[in-house]
C-alpha positions in Angstrom: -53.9 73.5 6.3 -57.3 72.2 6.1 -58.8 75.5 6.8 -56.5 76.9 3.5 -57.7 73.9 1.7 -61.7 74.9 2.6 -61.1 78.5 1.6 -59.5 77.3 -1.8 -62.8 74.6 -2.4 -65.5 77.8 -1.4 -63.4 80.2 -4.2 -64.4 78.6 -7.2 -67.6 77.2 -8.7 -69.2 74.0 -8.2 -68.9 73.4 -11.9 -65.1 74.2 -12.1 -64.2 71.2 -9.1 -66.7 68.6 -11.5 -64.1 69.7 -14.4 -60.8 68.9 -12.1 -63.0 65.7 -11.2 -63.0 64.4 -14.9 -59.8 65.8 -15.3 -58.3 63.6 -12.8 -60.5 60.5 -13.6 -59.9 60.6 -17.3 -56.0 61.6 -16.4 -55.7 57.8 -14.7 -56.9 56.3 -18.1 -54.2 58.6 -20.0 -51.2 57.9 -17.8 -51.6 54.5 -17.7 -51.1 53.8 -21.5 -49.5 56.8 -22.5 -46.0 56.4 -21.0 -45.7 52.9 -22.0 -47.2 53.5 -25.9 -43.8 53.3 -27.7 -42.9 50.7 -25.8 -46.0 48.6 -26.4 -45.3 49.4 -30.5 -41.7 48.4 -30.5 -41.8 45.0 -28.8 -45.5 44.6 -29.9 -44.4 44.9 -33.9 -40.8 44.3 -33.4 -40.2 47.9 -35.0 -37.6 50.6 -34.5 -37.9 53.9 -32.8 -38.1 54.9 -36.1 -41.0 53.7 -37.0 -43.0 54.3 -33.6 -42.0 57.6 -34.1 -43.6 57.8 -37.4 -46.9 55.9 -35.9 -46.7 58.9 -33.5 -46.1 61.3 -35.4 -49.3 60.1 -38.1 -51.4 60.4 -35.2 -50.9 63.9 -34.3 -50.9 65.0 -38.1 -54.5 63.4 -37.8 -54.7 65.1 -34.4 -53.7 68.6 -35.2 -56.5 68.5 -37.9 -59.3 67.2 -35.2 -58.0 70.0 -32.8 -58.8 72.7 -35.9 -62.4 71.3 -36.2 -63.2 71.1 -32.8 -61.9 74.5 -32.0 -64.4 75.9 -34.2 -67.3 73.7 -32.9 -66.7 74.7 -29.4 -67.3 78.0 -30.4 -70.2 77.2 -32.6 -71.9 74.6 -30.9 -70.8 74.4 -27.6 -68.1 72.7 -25.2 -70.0 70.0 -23.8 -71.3 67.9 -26.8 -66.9 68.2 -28.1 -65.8 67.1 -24.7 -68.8 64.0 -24.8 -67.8 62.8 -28.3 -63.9 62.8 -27.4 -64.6 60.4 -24.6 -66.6 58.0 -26.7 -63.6 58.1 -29.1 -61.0 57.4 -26.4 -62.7 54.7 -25.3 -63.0 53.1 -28.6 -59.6 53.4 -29.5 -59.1 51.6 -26.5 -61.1 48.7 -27.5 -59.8 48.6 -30.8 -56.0 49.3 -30.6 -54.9 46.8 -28.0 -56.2 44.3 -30.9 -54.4 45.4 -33.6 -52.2 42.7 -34.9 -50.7 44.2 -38.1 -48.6 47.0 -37.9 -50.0 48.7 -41.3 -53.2 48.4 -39.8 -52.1 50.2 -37.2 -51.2 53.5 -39.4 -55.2 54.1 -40.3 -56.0 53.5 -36.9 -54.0 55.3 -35.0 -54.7 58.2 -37.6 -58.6 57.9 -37.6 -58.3 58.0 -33.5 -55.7 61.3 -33.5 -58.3 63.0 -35.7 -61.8 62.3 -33.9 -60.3 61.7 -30.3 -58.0 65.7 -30.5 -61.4 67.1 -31.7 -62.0 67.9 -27.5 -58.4 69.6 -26.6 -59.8 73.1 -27.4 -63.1 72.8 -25.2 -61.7 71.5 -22.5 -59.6 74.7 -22.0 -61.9 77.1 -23.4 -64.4 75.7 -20.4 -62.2 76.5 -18.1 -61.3 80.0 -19.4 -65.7 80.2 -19.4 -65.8 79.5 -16.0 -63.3 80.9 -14.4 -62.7 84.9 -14.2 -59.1 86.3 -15.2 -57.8 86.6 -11.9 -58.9 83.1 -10.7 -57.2 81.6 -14.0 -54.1 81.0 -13.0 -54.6 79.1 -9.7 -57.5 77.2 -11.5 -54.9 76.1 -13.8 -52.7 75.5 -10.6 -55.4 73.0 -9.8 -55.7 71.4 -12.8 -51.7 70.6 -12.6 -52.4 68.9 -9.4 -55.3 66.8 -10.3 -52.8 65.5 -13.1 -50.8 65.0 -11.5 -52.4 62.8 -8.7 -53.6 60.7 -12.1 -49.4 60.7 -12.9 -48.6 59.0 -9.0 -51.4 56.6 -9.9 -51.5 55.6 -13.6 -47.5 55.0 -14.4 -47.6 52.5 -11.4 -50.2 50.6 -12.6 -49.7 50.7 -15.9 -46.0 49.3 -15.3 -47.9 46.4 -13.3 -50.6 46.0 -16.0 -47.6 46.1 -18.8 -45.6 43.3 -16.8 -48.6 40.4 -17.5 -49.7 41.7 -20.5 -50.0 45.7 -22.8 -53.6 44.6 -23.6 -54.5 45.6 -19.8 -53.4 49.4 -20.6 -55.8 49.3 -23.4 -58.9 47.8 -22.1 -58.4 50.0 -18.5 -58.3 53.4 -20.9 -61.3 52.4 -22.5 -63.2 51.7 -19.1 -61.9 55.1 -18.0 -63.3 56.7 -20.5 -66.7 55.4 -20.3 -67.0 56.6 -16.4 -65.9 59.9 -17.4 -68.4 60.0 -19.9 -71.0 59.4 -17.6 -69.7 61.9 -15.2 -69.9 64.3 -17.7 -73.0 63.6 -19.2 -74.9 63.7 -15.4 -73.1 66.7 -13.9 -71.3 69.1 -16.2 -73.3 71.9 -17.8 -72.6 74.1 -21.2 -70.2 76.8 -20.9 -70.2 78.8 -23.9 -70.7 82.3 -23.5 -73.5 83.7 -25.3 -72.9 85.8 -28.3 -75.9 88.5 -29.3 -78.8 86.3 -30.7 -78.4 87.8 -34.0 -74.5 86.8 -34.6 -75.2 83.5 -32.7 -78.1 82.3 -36.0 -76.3 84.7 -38.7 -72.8 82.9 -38.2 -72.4 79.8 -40.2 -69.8 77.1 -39.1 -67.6 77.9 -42.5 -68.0 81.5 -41.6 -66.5 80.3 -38.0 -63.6 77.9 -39.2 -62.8 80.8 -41.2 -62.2 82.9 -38.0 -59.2 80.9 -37.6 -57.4 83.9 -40.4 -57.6 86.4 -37.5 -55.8 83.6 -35.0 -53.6 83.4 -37.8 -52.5 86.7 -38.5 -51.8 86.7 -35.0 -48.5 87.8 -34.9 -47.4 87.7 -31.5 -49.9 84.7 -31.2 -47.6 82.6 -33.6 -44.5 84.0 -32.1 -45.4 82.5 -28.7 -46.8 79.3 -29.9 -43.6 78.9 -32.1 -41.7 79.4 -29.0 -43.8 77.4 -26.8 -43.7 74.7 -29.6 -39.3 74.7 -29.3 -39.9 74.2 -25.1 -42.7 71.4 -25.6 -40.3 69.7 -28.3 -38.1 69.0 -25.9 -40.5 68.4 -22.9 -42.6 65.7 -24.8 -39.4 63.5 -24.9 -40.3 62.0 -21.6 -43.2 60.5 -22.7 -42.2 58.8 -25.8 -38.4 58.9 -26.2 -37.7 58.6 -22.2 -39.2 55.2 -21.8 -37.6 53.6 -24.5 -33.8 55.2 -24.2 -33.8 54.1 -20.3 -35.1 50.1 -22.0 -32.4 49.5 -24.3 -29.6 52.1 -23.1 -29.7 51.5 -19.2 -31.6 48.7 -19.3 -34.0 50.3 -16.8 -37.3 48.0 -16.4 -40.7 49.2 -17.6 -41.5 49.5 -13.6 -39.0 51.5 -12.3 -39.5 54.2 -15.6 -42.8 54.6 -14.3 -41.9 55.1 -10.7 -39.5 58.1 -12.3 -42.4 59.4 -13.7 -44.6 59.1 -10.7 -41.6 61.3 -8.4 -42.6 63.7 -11.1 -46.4 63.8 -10.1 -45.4 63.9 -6.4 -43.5 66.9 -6.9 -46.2 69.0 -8.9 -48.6 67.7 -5.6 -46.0 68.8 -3.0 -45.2 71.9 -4.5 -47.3 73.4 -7.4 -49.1 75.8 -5.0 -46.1 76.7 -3.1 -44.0 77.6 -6.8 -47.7 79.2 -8.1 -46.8 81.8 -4.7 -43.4 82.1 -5.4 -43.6 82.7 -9.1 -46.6 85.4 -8.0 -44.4 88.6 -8.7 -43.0 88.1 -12.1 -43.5 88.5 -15.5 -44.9 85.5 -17.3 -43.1 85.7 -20.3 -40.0 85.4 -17.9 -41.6 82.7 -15.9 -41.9 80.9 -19.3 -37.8 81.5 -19.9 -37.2 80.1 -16.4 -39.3 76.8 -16.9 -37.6 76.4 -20.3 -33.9 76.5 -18.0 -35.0 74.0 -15.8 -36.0 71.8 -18.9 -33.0 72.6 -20.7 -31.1 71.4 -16.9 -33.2 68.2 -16.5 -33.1 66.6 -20.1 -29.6 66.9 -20.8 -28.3 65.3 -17.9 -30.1 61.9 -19.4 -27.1 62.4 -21.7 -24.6 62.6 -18.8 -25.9 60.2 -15.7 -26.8 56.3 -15.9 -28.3 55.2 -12.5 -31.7 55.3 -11.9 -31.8 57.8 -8.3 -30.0 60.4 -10.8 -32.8 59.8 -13.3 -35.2 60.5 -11.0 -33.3 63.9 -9.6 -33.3 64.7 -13.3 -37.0 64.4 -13.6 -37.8 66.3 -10.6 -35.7 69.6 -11.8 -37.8 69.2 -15.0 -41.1 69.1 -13.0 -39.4 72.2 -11.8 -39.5 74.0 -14.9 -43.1 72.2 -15.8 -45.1 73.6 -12.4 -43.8 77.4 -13.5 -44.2 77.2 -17.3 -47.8 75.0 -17.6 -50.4 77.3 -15.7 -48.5 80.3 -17.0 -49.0 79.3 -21.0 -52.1 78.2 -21.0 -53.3 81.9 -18.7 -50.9 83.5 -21.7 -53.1 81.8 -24.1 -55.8 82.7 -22.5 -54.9 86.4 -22.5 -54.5 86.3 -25.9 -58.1 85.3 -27.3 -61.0 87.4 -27.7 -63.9 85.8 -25.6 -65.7 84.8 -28.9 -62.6 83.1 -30.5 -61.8 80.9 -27.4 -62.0 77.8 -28.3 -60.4 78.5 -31.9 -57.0 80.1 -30.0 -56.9 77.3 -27.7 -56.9 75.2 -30.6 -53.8 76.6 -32.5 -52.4 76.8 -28.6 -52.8 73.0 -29.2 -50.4 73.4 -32.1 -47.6 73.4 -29.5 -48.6 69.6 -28.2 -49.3 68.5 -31.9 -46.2 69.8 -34.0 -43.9 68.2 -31.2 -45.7 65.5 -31.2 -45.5 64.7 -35.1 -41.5 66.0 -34.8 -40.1 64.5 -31.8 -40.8 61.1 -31.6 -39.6 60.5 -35.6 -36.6 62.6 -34.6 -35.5 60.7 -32.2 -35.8 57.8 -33.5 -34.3 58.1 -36.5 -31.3 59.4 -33.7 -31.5 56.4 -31.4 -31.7 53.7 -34.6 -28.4 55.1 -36.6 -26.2 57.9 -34.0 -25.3 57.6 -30.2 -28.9 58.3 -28.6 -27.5 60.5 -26.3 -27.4 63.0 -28.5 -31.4 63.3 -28.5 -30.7 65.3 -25.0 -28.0 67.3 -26.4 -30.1 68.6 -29.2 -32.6 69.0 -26.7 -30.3 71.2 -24.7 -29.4 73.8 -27.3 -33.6 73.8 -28.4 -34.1 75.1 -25.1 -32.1 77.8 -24.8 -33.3 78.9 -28.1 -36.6 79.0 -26.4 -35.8 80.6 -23.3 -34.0 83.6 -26.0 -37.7 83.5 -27.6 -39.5 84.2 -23.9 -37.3 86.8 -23.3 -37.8 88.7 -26.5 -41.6 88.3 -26.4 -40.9 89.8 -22.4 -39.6 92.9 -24.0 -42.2 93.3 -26.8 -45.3 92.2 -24.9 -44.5 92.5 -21.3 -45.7 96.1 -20.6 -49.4 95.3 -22.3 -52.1 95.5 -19.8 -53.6 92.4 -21.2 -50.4 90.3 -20.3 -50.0 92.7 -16.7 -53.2 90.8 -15.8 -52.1 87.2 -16.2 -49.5 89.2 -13.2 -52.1 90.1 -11.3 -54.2 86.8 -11.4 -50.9 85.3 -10.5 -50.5 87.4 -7.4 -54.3 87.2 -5.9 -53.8 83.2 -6.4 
């Protein structure tokens, strides 16, 4: 074991392991607020779903606009100055929302944060595309899940400790997070851009680049696998805005014990993300992406169906299931997608599958839980899935025999 653990440290470069380091670090901050986020708005305000939805939702409109500028920065400037300036924003949003005491106020805000702080979504995957070669992507990736997920057995605990005395604690704890992740960033992690030809690196002006995002667009099987992706992640993104506050005022499930159910999800993705990355080695990815969007489909409607808190946990582990197949494989199918020079600028539209659900699904159900039976939220959720899964399987038969998609395969089977 430790031998296998040495051999998998010596494969990839020093400056990959100091991006799963800040990835973990900054991971703790993320997962100690995020989970509990609608529930600090609805007993903070003394709101609806509804209208934490709409919070939500205002700050990934703000978001998906960040993402768009930051994508073509990356490319332009660089990936390390992005991924700088997004810390320094998380960490005053930190300081500034856990004080909010009017909920208008907290529209702007939360708006103003969703477009500065998304600005460093697309370099943080394009640097690890830069890094890492095609076949190492996938079990790079693989990595990445676990880091997270270590943050995910650590943050949800103490988050629902810290949200027991008082939601200012989440705030405040992000914010120092941040801060040291910064710092770690700033001392140890170099740029990654690849270098275009000197001539097209001082003729190219940034409009000219934010313009590049036309060829993203046009992009047709691009779009049809984001659009797909963005049906799966719909449903997915429930449990971390939805999940927390159905289990409060449906099973009456305290803040604590939601994020132990989230914490059995980390553990799983530690156990077993390397062992499914082997399994999964030998198969199509657009498949793989199908069979992750089953387990999802599995795992969120039986919220709709069970009512003690050992089957909400068994529900949460079949959909980390469907998570440890279907994460490293999109973001190696995004990669796959993008020409080298338009990195960043496809990871950013690949962003648009975290940012439409985010601005849909929260509103959604809310405006479900406040006026119908909220068990219908995991109904719905149900059939979106096995549109998606139809989606995967299409894009299987039109894309699957292209070389570029036969290597995400490959990468899959040397990891």
């Amino acid at each position: 074991m430790f031998k296998n653990l040495s051999d998998t440290f010596h494969k990839f470069p020093r400056t990959f392991w100091v991006v799963v380091v800040t990835h973990f670090i900054d991971g703790i901050g993320g997962t100690i607020l995020m989970p509990f986020f609608a529930l600090y708005v609805t007993k903070r305000f003394d709101v609806g779903m509804t209208q934490a939805g709409i919070i939500l939702a205002t700050n990934s409109v703000a978001g998906m606009i960040g993402s768009t500028i930051g994508g073509a920065l990356a490319d332009r400037f660089g990936r390390r100055g992005i991924i700088l300036f997004g810390l320094i924003v998380s960490a005053f949003s930190g300081l500034t929302l856990g004080f909010v005491n009017e909920f208008y106020f907290f529209y702007g805000l939360s708006a103003f944060v969703g477009l500065l702080g998304s600005t460093a979504f697309p370099a943080h995957q394009a640097m690890v595309a830069d890094i890492l070669p095609p076949e190492k992507r996938s079990e790079g990736f693989g990595i990445l899940r676990v880091a997270a997920n270590f943050a995910w057995i650590v943050g949800p605990i103490v988050g629902g400790f810290l949200a027991s005395y008082n939601y200012l604690y989440l705030f405040l704890s992000d914010a120092v997070i941040s801060v040291i992740t910064a710092v770690i960033v700033f001392r140890l992690l170099p740029e990654t851009k690849p270098q275009l030809k000197e001539k097209a690196a001082h003729e190219e002006s940034l409009w000219h680049t934010l313009r590049g995002y036309s060829v993203t667009l046009m992009d047709q099987p691009y779009l049809a696998f984001i659009s797909a992706s963005i049906l799966m992640i719909l449903v997915y993104q429930q449990m971390y805005s939805s999940l927390s506050v159905y289990l409060r005022d449906v099973h009456q499930v305290d803040p604590q014990y939601y994020g132990m159910i989230m914490s059995a999800s980390a553990v799983t993705v530690v156990l077993f993300q390397f062992w499914v990355t082997r399994v999964i080695k030998d198969y199509p990815p657009f498949l793989m992406m199908a069979a992750a969007t089953f387990f999802y489909m599995i795992g969120f409607t039986m919220y709709g169906f069970v009512a003690t808190v050992p089957l909400f946990m068994l529900a949460m582990v079949i959909i980390t299931a469907g998570e440890m197949i279907g994460m490293p494989t999109s973001n190696v199918l995004a990669a796959a997608f993008a020409p080298e020079e338009m990195r960043a600028r496809y990871m950013a539209v690949f962003g648009l599958t975290w940012t439409v659900p985010s601005m849909i699904g929260p509103w959604a159900a809310g405006l479900v839980f406040d006026n119908y039976n909220p068990n219908y939220v995991w109904y719905i959720g149900g059939v979106l899935c096995v549109i998606a899964m139809l989606a995967f399987y299409l894009l299987h038969v039109r894309l699957g025999v292209e070389e570029r998609f036969q290597l995400v395969k490959t990468s899959q089977s040397i990891s």
